[in-house]
N, C-alpha and C positions, 0 to 999 in steps of 0.2 A: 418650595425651596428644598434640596436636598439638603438633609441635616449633614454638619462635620462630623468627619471619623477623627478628629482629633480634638482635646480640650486641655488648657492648661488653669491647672485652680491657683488657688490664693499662696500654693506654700512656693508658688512658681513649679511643680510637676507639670510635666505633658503625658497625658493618657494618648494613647493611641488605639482606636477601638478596632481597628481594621480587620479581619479575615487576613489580607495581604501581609502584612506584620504577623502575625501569628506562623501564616508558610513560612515566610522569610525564616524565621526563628526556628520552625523544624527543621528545614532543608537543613539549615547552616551544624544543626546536631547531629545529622546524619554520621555515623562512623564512615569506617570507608569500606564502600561496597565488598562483600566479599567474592562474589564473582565478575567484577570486571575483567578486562583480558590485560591479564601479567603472565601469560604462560612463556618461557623462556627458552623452550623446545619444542619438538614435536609430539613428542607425549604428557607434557603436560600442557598441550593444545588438546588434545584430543580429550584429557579427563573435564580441563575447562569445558570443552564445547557438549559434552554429556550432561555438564554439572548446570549448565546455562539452561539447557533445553529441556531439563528436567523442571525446571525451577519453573522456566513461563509455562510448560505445561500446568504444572502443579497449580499456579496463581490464577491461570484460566479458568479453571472449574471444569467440569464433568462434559466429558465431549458427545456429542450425541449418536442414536444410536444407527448404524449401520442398515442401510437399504440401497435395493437394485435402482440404478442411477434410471432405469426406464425413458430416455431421453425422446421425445418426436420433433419430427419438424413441423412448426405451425405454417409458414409461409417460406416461399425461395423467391427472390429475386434478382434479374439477371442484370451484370450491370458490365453492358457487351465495350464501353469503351478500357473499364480497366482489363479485361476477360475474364471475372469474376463471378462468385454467384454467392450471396448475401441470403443464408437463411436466420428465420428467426427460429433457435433450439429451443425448446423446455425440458429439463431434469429436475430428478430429484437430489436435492443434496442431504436430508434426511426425511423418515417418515411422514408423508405429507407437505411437506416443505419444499417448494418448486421456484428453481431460479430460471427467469429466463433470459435469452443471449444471444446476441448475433454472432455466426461465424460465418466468416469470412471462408471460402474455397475457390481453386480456378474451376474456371468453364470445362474446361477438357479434362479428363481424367487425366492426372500423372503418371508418366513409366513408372517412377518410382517413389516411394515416401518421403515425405514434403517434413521438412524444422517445420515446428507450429511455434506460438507467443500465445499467453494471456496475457491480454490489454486489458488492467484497468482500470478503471476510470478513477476520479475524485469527485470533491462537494459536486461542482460544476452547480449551484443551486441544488435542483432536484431530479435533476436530466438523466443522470444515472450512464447506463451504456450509449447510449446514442451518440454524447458529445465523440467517445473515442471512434465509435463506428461511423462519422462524421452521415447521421442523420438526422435531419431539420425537422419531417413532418410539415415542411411549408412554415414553420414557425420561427419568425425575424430575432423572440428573443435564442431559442437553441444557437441559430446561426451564429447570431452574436459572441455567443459563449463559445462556442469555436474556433471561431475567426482570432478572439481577444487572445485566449491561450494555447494558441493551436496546435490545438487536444484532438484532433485524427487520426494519433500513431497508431490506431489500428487498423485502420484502411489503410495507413502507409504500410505497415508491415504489410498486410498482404496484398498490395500492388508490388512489393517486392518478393514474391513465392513462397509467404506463408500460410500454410492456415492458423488463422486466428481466432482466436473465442475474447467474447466481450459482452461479461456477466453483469446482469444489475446486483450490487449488493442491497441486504439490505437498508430499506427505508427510503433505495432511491428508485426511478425512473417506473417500474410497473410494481416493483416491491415497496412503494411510499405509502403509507395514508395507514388507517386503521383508528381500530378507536381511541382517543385524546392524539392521536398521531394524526391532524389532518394533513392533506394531501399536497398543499399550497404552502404550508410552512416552512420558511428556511431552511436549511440541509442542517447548518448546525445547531439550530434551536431543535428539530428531528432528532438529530442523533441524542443531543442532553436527555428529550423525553423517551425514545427508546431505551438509551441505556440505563437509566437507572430504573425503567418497566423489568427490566432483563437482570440486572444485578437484586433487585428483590426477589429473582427467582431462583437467586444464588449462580446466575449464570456474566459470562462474559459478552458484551455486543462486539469484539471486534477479534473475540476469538473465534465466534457464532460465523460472522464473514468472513475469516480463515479459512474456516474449514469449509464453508460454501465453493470458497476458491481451488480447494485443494481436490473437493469435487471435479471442479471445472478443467483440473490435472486428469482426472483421470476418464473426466470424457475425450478429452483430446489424447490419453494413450489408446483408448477403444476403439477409436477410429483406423481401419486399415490406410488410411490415406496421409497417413502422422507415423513417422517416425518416432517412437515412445521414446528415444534414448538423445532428441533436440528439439528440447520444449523450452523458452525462455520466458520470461514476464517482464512485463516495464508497466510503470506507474506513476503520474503526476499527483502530488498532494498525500490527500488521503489514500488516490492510489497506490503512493509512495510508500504509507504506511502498513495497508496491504502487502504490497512487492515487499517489504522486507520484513516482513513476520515471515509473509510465505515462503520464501528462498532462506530464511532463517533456519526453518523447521523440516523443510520439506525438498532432498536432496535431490528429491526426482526435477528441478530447475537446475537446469543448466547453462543459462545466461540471466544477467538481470540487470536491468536499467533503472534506477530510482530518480525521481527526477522531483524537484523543489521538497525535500523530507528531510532528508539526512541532516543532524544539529543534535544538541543537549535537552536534554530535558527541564535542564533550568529556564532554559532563553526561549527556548518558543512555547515551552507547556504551562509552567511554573509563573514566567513573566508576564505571560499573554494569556490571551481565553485560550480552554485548551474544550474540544466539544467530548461531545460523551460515547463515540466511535472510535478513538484514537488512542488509546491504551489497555494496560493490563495491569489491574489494579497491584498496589501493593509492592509492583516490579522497582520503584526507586533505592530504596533499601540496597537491591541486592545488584542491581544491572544497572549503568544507564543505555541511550539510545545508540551510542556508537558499538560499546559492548554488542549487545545484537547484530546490528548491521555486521560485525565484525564475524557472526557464525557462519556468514556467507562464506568466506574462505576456505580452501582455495579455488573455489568454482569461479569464472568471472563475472566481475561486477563493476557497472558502470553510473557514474554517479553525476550528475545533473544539476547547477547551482544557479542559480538567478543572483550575479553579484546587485541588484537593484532589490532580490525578493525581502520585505519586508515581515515575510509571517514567517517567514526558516531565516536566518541575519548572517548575511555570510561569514561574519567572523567567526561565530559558531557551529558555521558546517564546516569551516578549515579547519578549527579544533576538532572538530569529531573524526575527521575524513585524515589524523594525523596518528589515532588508532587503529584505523581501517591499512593505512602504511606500515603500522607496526604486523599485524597479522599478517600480510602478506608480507612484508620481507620475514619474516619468520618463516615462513612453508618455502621458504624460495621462490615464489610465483609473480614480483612486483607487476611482472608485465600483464598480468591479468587483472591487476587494478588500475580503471582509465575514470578520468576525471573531466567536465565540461563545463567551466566557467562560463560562463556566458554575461554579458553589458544587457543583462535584461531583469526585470520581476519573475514574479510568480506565474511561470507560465512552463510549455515542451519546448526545449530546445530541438533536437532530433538532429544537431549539426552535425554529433558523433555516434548516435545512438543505432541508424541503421548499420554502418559500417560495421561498429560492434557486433552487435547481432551477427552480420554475414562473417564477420572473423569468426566467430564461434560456434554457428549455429549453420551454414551452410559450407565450410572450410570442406 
């Protein structure tokens, strides 16, 4: 029997023993952030967005050190109905530290340089890049995980003339397993035991996959067959949470799709399990989740809401997504913020998401 977190003795008190009670009680003490987005001009948008970025830097922890991305192709696969061709890459994203990724390119060399996308991915279990690069391996449960949240925007985008790159973070899909980190364990029970391996190190896990990602930026500007100046990213979930750190921080994005992420940090982190991949320690204090999303501006940014998703509550992405309104009408830009409701869960919409993309990134 699971003991009660609550007891009331004889003078008639209720003790409440909870951890939960205790958040509840900090959150609620919280003063008020001093870097949320109040800025009421355009330069004091810009000290804001300095002051922001300085701060999740800062709360990150020490970024790692700098090495030649050294990139090979392991395998090319040609896949003649879409006229594509499907390698699997390996880089370095630091010092011995090697991600590896499928991209997406056409059959035929391009006349010209191609918009590229990072796709990617989320939990998906433990499937990592494959779910978005819609790869099975012959395996009924990946398909599965596919089909349910129809998480292929990467092979969508590039059936539509990109190239794409579609990175395992880590802990998922060929970057999962290690020691007390087995291989077959849930994605969120992974991420809890990664991160706090990584925060004893004094280090950040989901700024560690940032900057994996940002890698992943600058293999697709390396590329003569990339356009270095229409690069966009889109992400379901965790991907989510990715896409908007990295299009946060890192201006070289120039489209961005977020798709079931955008909310408060009360209502999906604070009220729910929040895993140990998806934050930046210490950042409530001073930011919350919409603030961020909001350094996106004024580049475009397209947001993605599962009115049925129960793990982001959409009345919570309404609220956040009503700060993200504020920053853009402030730059003058509303019309580069687009929004997609959708009558569904936790899953890729994509009703509006390619269009976006081709507004912005092939115009």
């Amino acid at each position: 029997m699971t003991p009660a977190t609550t007891v009331t003795g004889p003078s008639g008190r209720t003790y409440d023993f909870s951890l939960a009670d205790w958040i509840d009680r900090q959150y609620a003490a919280l003063p008020a952030a001093p870097l949320r987005f109040q800025a009421t001009d355009e330069v004091s948008w810009r000290d804001w967005q300095k002051r922001l970025r300085a701060k999740i830097v800062e709360l990150a922890g020490p970024r790692p050190d700098p090495c030649p991305l050294a990139p090979e192709v392991i395998e090319a696969v040609e896949l003649p109905d879409d006229g594509l061709i499907r390698e699997k890459v390996v880089y370095q994203s630091e010092p011995e530290t090697w991600v590896p990724a499928w991209l997406f390119r056409p059959s035929s060399p391009p006349r010209q340089r191609l918009p590229a996308v990072l796709a990617l991915h989320g939990h998906g279990s433990r499937y990592g890049k494959d779910l978005v690069a819609d790869v099975d391996h012959g395996d009924p449960q990946i398909r599965a995980s596919i089909t349910r949240l129809n998480y292929a925007y990467g092979l969508g985008f590039a059936r539509r003339g990109y190239v794409v790159l579609c990175p395992d973070a880590r802990l998922f899909g060929e970057r999962r397993g290690g020691p007390g980190l087995p291989p077959d364990s849930g994605g969120a029970d992974q991420c809890d035991r990664g991160g706090n391996k990584t925060a004893l190190l004094g280090r950040t896990l989901l700024a560690l996959t940032v900057y994996d990602d940002q890698r992943g930026i600058d293999l697709l500007r390396s590329r003569a067959d990339v356009d270095p100046e229409r690069i966009g990213c889109a992400g379901l979930s965790y991907g989510g949470t990715r896409t908007t750190f990295l299009s946060a921080l890192d201006d070289r994005i120039k489209a961005t799709v977020i798709s079931g992420y955008l909310n408060t940090y009360k209502v999906y982190a604070l009220d729910r399990q929040l895993c140990g991949a998806q934050f930046i320690p210490g950042l409530l204090p001073w930011a919350d989740l919409p603030d961020v999303t909001a350094l996106i501006a004024p580049r475009p940014l397209l947001i993605e809401a599962g009115i049925q998703d129960e793990t982001f509550p959409i009345a919570a992405s309404r609220t956040a997504h009503a700060t993200l309104e504020h920053a853009y009408d402030l730059l003058g830009v509303r019309e580069h913020l687009w929004r997609d409701e959708f009558d569904a869960g936790h899953e890729w919409s994509g009703r509006l998401a390619y269009d976006f993309m081709a507004r912005y990134l092939q115009a």
